[in-house]
C-alpha positions as a printed Julia matrix, in Angstrom:
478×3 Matrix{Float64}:
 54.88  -95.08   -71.87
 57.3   -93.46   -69.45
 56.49  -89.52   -68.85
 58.93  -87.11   -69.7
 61.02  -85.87   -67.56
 60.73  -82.26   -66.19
 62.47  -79.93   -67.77
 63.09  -78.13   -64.24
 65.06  -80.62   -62.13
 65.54  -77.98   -59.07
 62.22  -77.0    -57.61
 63.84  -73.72   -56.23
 61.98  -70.89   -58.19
 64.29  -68.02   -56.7
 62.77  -65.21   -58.82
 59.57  -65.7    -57.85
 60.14  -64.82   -54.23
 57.24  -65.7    -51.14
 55.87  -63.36   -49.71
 58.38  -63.73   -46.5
 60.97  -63.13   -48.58
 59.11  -60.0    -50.92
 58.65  -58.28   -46.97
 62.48  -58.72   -46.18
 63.43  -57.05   -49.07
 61.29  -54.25   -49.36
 61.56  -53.66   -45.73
 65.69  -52.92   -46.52
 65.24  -50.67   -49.66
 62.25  -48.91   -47.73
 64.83  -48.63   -44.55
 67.35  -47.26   -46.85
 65.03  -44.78   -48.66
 63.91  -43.3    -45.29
 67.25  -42.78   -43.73
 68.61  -41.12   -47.12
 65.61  -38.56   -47.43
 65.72  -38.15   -43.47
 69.13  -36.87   -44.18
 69.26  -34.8    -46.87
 69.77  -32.03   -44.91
 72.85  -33.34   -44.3
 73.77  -35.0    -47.33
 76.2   -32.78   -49.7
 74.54  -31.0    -53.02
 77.96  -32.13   -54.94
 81.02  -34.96   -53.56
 84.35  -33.1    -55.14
 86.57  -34.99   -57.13
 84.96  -38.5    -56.34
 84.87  -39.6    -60.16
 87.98  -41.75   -60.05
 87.95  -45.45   -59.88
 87.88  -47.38   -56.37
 89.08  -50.91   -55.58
 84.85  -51.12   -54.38
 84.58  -50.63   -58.35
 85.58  -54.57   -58.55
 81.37  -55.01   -57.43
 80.23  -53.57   -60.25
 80.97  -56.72   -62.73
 78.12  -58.78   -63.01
 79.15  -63.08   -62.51
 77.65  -66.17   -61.23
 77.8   -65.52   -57.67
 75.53  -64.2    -55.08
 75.5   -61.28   -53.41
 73.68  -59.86   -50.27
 70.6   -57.26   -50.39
 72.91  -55.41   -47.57
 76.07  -55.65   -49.62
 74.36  -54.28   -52.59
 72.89  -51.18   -50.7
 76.23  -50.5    -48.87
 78.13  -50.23   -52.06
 75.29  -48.19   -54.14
 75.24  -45.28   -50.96
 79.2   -45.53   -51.31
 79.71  -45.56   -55.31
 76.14  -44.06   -56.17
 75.03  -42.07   -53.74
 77.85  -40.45   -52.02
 79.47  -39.57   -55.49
 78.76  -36.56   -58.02
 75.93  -34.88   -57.85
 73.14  -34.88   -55.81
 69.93  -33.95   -57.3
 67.5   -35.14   -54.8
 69.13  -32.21   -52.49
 67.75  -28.6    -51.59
 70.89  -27.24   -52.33
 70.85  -28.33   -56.4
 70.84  -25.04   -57.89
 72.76  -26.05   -61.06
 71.54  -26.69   -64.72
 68.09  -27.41   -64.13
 67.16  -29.31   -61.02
 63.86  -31.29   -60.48
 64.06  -32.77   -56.81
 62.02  -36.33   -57.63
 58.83  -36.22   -55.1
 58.36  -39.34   -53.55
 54.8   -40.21   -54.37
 56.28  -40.3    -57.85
 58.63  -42.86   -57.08
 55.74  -44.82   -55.52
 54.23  -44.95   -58.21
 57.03  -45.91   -60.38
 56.88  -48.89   -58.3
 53.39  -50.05   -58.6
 54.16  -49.48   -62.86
 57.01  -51.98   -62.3
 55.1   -54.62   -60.07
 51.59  -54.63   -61.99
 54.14  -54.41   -65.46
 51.53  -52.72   -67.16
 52.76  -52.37   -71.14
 51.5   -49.2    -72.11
 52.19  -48.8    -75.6
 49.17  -49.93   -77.58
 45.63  -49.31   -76.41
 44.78  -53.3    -76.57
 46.82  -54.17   -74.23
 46.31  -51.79   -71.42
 43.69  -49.48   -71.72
 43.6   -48.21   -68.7
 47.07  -47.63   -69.05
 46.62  -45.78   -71.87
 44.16  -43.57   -71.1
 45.75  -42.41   -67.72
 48.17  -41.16   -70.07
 46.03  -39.7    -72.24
 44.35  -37.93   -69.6
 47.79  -35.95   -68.73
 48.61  -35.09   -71.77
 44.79  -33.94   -72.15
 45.47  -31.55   -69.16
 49.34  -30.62   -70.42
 47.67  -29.53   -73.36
 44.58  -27.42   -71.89
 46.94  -26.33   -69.42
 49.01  -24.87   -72.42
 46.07  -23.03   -74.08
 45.35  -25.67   -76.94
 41.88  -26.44   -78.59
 40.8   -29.61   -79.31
 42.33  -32.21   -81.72
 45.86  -32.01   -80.24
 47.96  -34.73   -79.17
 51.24  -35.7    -77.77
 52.9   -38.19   -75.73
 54.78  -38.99   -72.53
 58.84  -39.78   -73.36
 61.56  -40.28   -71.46
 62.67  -36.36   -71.48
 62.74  -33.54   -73.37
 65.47  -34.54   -75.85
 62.72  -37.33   -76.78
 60.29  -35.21   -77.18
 61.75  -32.65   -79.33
 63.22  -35.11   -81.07
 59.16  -36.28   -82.06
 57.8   -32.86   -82.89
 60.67  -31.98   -84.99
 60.33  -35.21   -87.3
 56.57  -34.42   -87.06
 57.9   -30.9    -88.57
 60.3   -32.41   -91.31
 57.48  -35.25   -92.4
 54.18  -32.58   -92.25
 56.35  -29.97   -94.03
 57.21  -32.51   -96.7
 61.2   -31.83   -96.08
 62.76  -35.08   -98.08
 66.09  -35.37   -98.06
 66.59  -33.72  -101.36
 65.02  -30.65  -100.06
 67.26  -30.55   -96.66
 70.06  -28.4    -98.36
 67.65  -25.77   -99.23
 65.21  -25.97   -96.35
 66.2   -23.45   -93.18
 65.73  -23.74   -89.64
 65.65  -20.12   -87.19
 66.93  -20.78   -83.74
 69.72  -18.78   -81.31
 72.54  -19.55   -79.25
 70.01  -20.45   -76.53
 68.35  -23.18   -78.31
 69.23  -26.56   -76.45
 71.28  -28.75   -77.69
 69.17  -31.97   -77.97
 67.66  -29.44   -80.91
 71.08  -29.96   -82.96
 70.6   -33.87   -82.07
 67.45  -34.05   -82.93
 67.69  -32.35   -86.37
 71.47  -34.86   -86.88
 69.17  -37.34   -86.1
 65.92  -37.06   -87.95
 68.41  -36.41   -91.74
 67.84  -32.81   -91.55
 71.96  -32.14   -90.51
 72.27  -30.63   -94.24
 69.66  -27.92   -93.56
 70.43  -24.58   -93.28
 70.92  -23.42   -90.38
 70.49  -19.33   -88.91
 71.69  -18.44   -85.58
 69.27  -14.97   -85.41
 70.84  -12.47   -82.5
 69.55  -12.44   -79.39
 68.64   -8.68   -77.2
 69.69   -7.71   -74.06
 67.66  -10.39   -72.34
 69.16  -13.29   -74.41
 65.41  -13.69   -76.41
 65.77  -14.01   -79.79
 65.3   -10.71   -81.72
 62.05  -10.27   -84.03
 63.18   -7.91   -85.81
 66.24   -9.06   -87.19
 64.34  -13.08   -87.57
 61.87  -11.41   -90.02
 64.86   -9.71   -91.8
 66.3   -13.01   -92.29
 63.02  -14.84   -93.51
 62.27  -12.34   -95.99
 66.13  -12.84   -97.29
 66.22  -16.51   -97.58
 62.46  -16.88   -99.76
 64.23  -14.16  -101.87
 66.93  -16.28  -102.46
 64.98  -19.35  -103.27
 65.59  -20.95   -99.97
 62.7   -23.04   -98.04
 62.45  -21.51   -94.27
 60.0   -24.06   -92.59
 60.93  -24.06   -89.15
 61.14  -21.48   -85.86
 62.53  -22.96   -82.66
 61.21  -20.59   -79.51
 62.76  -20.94   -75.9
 59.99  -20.96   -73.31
 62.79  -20.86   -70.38
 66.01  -21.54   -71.92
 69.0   -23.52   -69.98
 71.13  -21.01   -69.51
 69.22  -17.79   -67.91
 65.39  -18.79   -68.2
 65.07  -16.66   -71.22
 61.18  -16.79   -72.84
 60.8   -15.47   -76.11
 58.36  -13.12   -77.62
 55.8   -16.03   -78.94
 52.71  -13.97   -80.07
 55.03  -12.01   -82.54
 56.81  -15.32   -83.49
 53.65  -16.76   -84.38
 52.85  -13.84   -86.25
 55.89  -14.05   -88.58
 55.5   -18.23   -88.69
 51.71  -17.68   -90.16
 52.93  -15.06   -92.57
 55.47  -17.05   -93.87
 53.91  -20.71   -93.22
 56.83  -22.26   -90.77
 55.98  -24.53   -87.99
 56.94  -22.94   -84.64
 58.24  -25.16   -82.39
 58.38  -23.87   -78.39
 60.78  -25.76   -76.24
 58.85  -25.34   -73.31
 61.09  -28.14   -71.38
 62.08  -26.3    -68.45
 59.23  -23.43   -68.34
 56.14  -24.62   -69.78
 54.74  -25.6    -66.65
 55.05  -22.04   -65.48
 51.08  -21.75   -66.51
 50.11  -23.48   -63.34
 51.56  -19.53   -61.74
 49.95  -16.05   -62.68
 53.43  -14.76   -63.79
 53.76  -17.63   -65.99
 50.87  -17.33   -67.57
 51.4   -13.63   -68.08
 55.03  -14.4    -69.76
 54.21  -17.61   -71.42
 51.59  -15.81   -73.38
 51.36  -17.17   -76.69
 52.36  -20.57   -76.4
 48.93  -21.95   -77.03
 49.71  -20.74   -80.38
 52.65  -23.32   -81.33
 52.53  -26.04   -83.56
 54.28  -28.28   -81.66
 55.31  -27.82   -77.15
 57.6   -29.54   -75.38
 57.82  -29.52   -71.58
 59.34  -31.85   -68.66
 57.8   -32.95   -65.97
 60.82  -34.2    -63.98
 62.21  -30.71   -63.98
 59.14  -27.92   -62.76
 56.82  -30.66   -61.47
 59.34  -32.09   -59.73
 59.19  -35.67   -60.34
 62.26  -38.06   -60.88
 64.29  -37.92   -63.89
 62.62  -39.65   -67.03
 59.76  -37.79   -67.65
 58.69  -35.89   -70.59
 55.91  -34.81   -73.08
 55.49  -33.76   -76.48
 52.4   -32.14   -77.36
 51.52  -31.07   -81.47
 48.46  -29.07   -82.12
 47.2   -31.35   -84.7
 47.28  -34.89   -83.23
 46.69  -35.85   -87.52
 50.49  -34.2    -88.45
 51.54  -36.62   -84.98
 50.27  -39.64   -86.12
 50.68  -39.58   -89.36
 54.75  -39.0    -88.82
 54.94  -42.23   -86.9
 52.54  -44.41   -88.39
 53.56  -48.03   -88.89
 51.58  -51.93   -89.13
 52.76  -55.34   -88.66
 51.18  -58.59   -88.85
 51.58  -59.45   -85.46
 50.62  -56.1    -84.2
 47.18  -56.5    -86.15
 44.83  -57.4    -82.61
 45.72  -54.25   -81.55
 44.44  -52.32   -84.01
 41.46  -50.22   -82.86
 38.93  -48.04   -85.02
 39.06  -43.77   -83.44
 41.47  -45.27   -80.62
 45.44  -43.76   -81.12
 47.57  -45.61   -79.09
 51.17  -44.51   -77.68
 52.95  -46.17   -80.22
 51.2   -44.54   -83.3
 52.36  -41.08   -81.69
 56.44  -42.1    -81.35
 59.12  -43.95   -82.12
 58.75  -46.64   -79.01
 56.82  -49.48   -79.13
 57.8   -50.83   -76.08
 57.52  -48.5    -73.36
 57.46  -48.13   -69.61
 54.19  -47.13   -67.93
 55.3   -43.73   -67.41
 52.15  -42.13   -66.79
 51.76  -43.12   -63.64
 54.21  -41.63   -61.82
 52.62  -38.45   -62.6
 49.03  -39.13   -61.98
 49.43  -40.32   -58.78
 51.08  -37.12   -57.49
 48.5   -34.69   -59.26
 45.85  -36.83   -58.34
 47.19  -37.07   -54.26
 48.15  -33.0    -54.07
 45.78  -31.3    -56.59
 47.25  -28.3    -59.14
 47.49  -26.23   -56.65
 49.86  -27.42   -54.54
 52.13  -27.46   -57.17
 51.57  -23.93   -58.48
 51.99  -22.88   -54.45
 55.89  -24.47   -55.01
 56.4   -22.83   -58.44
 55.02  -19.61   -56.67
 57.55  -20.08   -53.86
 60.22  -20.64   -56.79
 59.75  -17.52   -58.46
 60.07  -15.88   -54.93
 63.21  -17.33   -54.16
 64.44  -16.05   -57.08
 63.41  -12.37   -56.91
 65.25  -12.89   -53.4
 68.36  -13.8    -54.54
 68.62  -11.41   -57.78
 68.06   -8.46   -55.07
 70.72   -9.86   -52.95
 73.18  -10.78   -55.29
 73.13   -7.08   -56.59
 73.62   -6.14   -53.01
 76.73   -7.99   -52.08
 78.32   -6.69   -55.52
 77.72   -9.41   -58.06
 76.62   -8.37   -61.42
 73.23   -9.81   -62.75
 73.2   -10.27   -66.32
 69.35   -9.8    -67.19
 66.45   -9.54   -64.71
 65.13  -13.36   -64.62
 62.32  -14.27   -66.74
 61.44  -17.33   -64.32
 63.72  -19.15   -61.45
 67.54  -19.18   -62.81
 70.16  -16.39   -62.62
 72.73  -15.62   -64.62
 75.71  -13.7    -62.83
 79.21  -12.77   -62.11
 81.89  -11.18   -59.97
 84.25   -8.51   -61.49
 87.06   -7.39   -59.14
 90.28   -5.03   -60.31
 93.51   -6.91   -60.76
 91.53  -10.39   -61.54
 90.76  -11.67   -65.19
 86.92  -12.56   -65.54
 86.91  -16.2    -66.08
 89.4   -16.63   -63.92
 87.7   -14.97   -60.9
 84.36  -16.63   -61.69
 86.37  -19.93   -62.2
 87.19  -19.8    -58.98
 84.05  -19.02   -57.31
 82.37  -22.49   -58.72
 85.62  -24.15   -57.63
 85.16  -22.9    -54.01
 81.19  -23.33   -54.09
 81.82  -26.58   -55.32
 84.44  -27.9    -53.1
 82.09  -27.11   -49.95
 79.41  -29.12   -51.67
 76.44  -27.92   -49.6
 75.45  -26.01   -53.0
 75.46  -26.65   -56.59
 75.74  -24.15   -59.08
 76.39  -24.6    -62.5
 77.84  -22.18   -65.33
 78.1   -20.81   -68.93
 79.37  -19.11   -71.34
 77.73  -15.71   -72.14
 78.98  -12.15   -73.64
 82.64  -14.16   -73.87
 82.82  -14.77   -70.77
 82.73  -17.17   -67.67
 78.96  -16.8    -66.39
 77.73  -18.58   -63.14
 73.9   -19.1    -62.53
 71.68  -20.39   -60.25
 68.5   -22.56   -61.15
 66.03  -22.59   -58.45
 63.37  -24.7    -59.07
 63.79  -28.27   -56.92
 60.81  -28.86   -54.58
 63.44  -28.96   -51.67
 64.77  -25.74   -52.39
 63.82  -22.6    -49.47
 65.22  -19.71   -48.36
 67.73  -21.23   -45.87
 69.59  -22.88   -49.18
 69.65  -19.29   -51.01
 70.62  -17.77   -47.41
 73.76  -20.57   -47.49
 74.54  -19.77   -51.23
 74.92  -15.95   -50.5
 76.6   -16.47   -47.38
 79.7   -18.58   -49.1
 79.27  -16.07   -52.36
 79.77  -13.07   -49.65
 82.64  -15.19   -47.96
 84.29  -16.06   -50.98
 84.11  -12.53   -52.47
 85.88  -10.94   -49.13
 88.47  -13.19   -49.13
 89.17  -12.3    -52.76
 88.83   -8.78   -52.27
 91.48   -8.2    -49.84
């Protein structure tokens, strides 16, 4: 009998490259990594107007032929890179900037090479309980007793997005019981909130934007006023939204008296703790994050105050029960990985498949210790004291003394209409690219701010930001 014939007639196994071959490429991304953090210093925060479409754009299409490793990095610098916004720069002080440490990325690399799946337990335990071991010290870190639980996502839209279904399913809210159920949030809330609740069914439920006070937190007072309202009008409020840092001036709201009116009236409080939560690593933070241990359900973000690349966050609920319970599934061919007093990632979210996140935020903590990265948060905080003293002193109005590292401000001149003049500020700051601000819309009107928090960012990059802001106001003010 003749043997079969191989199924593989060409020998040439290009994807599984020798080790030759594995050195010559790494060697090019590694010399291409080094020369673009060498020169961030002289790398724009933000490329002007480079959003239109190139001829170079012709590379992007995917076909049967070949390209070179140098071909490929020369276009990504020229299409990537040197377009849009730059977030790996010191001078990122718009929306809120992370910086991406580099040990991070190294260890995003060894979770793509081993290709560790770290959804179940079975498969990867040690996977699994590296991540379980951050979110164990997220959640101390936070103020939590034992029995909570949570899980690392790809951001904080993710993660809110899990402890608000965790909400909805533990507070029995069915879709006939959307129309009558209410949630409390402001005009700070994030957006990814309203996603989350579109997402989850609950786009039907009521609702109430409660007033803010004159440093954008959302007011107690008039929150308890509107509680008491609703339950007298047979409505079902079942869930607070709190801003531990909001987007658009840091804002923190008053948790321990939150928590107060949630156990009173038996609503889940929900913190978005996204940008600030990790604040508790400082002794401010800690003094103005007081009462977040006593949340039902915390979100915060890595990749924005721990600095690490974009695609990092965690979702922590007090009772890891109410967690796994709202994402519990089986399958047949999911049944070897079952295991008795063992949760694994997958019982806690939506994902089943899932990169091997974790590790690209051990690595750092576990290389630098806590307290180098409450020494850069401390710096932060600094920085920002700095420039809300300065910006007052050059004749720029601060909207609210910060409650952590962004803020909110303006420029008012005679003979100029507000948004206008403030319009073109961010044009001009924008245009010269060596800093990135962002803005907003507060009080009616055109609002610039400045987020400090990127691991790159020192007092020469506030010094340049107040230098054009002094420029730019002179030449207006003639």
């Amino acid at each position: 009998m003749k043997s079969p014939k191989p199924y593989f007639t060409n020998n040439v196994f290009e994807l599984e490259e020798s080790a030759t071959e594995r050195k010559a490429l790494l060697d090019k991304i590694q010399s291409f990594s080094e020369d673009f953090i060498d020169t961030l210093d002289t790398q724009k925060a933000f490329h002007y107007d480079t959003h239109a479409a190139t001829e170079r754009d012709f590379f992007l299409k995917i076909n049967r032929d070949k390209e070179s490793l140098d071909d490929i990095l020369a276009f990504f610098k020229e299409r990537v890179v040197d377009t849009g916004l730059n977030p790996a720069s010191g001078g990122h002080l718009g929306y809120i900037p992370g910086g991406g440490i580099y040990s991070s990325a190294l260890g995003d690399y060894l979770a793509a090479v081993t290709n560790r799946y770290a959804g179940v337990f079975y498969a990867s335990p040690g996977a699994v309980k590296m991540e379980d071991a951050l979110i164990h010290w997220t959640g101390k870190l936070m103020g939590f007793s034992d029995g909570f639980g949570g899980n690392l996502t790809s951001g904080g839209s993710i993660a809110n997005l899990i402890a608000l279904h965790t909400a909805k399913h533990h507070k029995n809210i069915t879709t006939s019981k959307a129309s009558k159920s209410v949630v409390y949030c402001t005009s700070q809330s994030h957006h990814s909130i309203y996603k989350a609740l579109k997402i989850i069914g609950l786009e039907n439920c009521i609702i109430r934007e409660i007033p803010l006070d004159s440093h954008f937190r959302i007011s107690v007072s008039a929150l308890g006023t509107q509680i008491k309202h609703d339950e007298h009008i047979g409505l079902n409020p079942f869930l607070i939204i709190a801003n531990a840092g909001s987007t658009d001036v840091g804002a923190i709201d008053p948790m321990e008296k939150l928590s107060n009116i949630s156990k009173t009236h038996n609503i889940w409080m929900h913190v978005d703790a996204a940008y600030g939560g990790f604040f508790m690593l400082t002794a401010l933070g800690k003094e103005r994050l007081k009462g977040i241990e006593l949340a039902d359900s915390v979100i915060l973000d890595p990749h924005k105050s721990l600095f690490m690349p974009y695609g990092l966050g965690i979702v922590l609920v007090k009772n890891i029960d109410h967690l796994a319970s709202a994402h519990a599934y089986s399958a047949n061919y999911m049944r070897d990985a079952e295991m008795e007093n063992q949760y694994s990632p997958a019982d806690l979210s939506p994902e089943l498949s899932k990169h091997f996140r974790g590790l690209r935020m051990w690595l750092p903590l576990k290389l630098y210790g806590e307290s180098v990265f409450s020494g850069y948060l401390n710096e932060k905080l600094q920085l920002t004291n700095y420039l809300h003293q300065e910006l007052k002193a050059i004749g720029y109005e601060v909207l609210c003394e910060p409650d952590l590292t962004v803020v909110a401000f303006r420029l008012e001149l005679k003979n100029y209409d507000s948004d206008v003049l403030n319009k073109i500020i961010l044009d001009e700051i924008q245009k010269d690219g060596r800093i990135f601000i962002s803005s907003t819309v507060l009080e009616d009107k055109l609002t610039l701010r400045a987020a400090i928090l990127s691991f790159r960012t020192h007092q020469k990059e506030i010094d340049l930001f107040l230098h054009l802001l002094k420029k730019i106001k002179h030449q207006l003010d003639i």
